[in-house]
C-alpha positions in Angstrom: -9.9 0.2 -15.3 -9.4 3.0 -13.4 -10.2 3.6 -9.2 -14.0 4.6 -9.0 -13.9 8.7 -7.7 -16.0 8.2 -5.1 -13.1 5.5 -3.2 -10.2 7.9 -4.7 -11.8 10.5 -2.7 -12.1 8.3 0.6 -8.5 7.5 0.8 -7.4 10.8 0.2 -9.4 12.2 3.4 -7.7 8.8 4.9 -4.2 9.6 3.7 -3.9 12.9 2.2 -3.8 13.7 -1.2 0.1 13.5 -1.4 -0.5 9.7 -0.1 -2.5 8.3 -2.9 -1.5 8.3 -6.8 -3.7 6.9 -9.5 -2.1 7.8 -12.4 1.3 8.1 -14.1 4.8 6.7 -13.4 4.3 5.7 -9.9 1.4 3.2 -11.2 4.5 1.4 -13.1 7.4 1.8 -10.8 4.8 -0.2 -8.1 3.5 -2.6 -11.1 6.3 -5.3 -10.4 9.0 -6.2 -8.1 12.4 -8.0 -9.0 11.1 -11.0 -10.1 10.5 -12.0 -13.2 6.7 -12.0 -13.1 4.9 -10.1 -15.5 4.0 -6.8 -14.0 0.0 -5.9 -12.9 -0.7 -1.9 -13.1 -2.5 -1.4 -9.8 -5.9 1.2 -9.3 -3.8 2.6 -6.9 -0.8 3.2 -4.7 -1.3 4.5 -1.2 1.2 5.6 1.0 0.0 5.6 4.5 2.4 7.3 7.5 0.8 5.6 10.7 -0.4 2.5 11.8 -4.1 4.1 12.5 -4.0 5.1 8.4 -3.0 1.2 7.1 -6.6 0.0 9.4 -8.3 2.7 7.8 -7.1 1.9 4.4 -7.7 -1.9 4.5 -11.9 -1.4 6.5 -12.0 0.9 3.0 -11.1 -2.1 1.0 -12.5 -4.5 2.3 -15.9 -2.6 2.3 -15.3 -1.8 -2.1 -13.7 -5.8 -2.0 -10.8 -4.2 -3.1 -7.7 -6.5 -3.0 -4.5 -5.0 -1.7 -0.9 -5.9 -1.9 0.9 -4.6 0.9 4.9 -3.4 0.3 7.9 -2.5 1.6 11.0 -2.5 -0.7 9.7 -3.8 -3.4 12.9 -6.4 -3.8 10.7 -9.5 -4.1 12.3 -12.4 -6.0 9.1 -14.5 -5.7 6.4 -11.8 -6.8 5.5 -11.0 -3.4 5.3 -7.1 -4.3 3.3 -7.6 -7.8 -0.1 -6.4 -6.9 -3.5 -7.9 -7.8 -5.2 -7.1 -10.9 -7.5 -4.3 -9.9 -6.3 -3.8 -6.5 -4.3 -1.0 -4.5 -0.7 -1.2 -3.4 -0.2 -0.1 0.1 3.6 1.2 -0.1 4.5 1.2 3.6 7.8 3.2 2.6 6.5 6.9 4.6 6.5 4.7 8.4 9.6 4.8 8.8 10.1 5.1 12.7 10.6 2.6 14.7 8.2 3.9 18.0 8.6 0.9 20.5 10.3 -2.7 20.4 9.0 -5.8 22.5 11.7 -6.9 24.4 10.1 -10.4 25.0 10.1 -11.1 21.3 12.5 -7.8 19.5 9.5 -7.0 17.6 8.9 -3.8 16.3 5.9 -1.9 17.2 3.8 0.6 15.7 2.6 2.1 18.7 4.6 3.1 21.5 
């Protein structure tokens, strides 16, 4: 199956085009993590850059009921990272500032 144009389109304008891949290696390389579940091609990987992007991305999904696997490293041992058949991945790998930390709990934020 491949992602439906008309939702490939939409998270480009969410993302930018160099933030979503349909096709080719990248599909694989985000398939599986290092587990040794079998590995699921995904519709899609999307690469967000801010927090505002990853809302945006998952109202989209949720409107196409698309399911989405969310991932950092992709170092998994349990399958964590292996997406759902016909789903996106959302790689989280281009938000990679720390912005604010709550001192009460140490928590990073996304949002100063």
């Amino acid at each position: 199956m491949t992602l439906p144009h008309p939702i490939h389109r939409a998270l480009v304008e969410l993302v930018g085009e160099r933030g979503v891949m349909v096709e080719g290696s990248a599909l694989s390389d985000y398939s599986h993590d290092e587990s040794s579940f079998a590995p699921v091609l995904p519709l899609a990987l999307v690469k967000p850059e801010a927090a505002e992007q990853v809302a945006a991305v998952l109202a989209l999904a949720d409107r196409f009921h698309l399911p989405v696997t969310p991932r950092g490293a992709g170092s998994s041992l349990e399958g964590n990272a292996v997406p759902s058949a016909e789903g996106i991945v959302l790689s989280m790998e281009r938000m990679n500032r720390v912005l604010a930390v709550v001192p009460e709990d140490s928590t990073p934020c996304a949002t100063a």
